[in-house]
N, C-alpha and C positions, 0 to 999 in steps of 0.2 A: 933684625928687622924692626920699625920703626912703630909703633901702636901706630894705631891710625885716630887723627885728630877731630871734630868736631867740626863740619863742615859750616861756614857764617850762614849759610841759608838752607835749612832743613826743608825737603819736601815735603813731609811729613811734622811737622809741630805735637810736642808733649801739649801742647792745648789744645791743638785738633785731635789730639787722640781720643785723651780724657774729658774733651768736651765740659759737662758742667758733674760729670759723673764722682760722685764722694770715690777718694781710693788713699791706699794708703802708701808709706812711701817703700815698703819693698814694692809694692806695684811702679812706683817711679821709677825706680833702679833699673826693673824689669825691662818698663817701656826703652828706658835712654837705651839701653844696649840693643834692644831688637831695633828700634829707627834708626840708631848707627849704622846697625847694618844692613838696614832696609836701603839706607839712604846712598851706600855706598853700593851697593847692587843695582840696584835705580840709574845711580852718576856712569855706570858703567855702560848699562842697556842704553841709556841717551848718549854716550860717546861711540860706540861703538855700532848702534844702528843709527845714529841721527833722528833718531825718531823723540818724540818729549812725552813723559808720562799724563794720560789725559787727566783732567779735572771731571770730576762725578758733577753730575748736573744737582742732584738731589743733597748731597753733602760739601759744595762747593767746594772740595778738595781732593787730594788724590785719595781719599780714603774711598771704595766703595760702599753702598748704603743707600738704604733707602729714607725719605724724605718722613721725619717725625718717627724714624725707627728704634727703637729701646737700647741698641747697643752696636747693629749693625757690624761693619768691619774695622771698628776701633775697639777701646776696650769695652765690654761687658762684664755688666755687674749681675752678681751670683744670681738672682732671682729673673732674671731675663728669658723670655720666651724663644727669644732667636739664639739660632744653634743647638748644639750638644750640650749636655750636661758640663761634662770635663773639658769644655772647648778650650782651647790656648787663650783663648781671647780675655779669659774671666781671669786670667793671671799675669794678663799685659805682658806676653809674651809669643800674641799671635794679630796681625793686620791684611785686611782686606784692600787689596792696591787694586784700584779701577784700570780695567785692561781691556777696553772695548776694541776689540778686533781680535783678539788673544793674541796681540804682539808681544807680549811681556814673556806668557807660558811659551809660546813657539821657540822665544827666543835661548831662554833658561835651561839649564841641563845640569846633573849631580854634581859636575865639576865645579860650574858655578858657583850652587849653592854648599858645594864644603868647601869652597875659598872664602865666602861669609860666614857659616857658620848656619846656616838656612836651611830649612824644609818646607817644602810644599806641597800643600794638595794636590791632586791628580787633576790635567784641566778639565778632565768630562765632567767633575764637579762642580767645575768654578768658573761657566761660562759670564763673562763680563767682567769678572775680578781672577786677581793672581793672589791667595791665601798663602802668606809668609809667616813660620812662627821659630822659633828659638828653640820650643821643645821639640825633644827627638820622638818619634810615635814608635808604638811597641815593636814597630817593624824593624824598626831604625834606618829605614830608605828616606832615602834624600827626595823623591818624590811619593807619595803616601797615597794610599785609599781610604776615605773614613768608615 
């Protein structure tokens, strides 16, 4: 099988992640492989339902987030009041995809997410966003409780 290549136009941008946030560069490494496979999970949901990943009003991007938020659903830095302590997100290995009508979650299922490589939160958590991270949670289910 073929690795899969670097799509010319990312939905997700390593500068909309990182935003203006200092990180270092295993957090870059981190990030490129979770958006790879964010972005091929995504390419997939939009081929497959015809449907297009919304834009956040507040974060003008697919990132979900709120508007002047610390960290939001892109990366988060250590000292950050949003989320969990051990969140994925503080080690750019977890993103908040804006999923207003929960088309995203409806549409996702384990199989899915271990063809990318993916776990997600449970959606009765994540109304409005679909939370994708790289790390596997102590459960090891492909969809998770926090």
């Amino acid at each position: 099988m073929l690795a899969p290549t670097k799509p010319l136009i990312m939905r997700i941008t390593i500068d909309q992640y990182f935003g203006s946030k200092k990180h270092t560069p295993e957090h870059e490494v981190e990030a490129e492989s979770l958006l790879l496979k964010v972005d091929m999970l995504l390419g997939e949901f939009e081929l497959k339902t015809g449907l297009v990943i919304p834009i956040d009003s507040d974060t003008e991007t697919h990132i979900s987030g709120s508007k002047g938020g610390q960290g939001d659903g892109g990366f988060r830095l250590s000292d950050t009041t949003t989320g969990r302590a051990r969140s994925s997100h503080k080690e750019a290995r977890g993103v908040d995809v804006c999923d207003i009508g929960e088309t995203i979650d409806q549409w996702l299922n384990d199989e899915i997410l271990t063809k990318y490589g993916l776990y997600r939160e449970s959606p009765k958590f994540t109304v409005g966003w679909c939370h994708l991270t790289t790390r596997p949670p102590k459960s090891g289910r492909r969809t998770f409780i926090p």
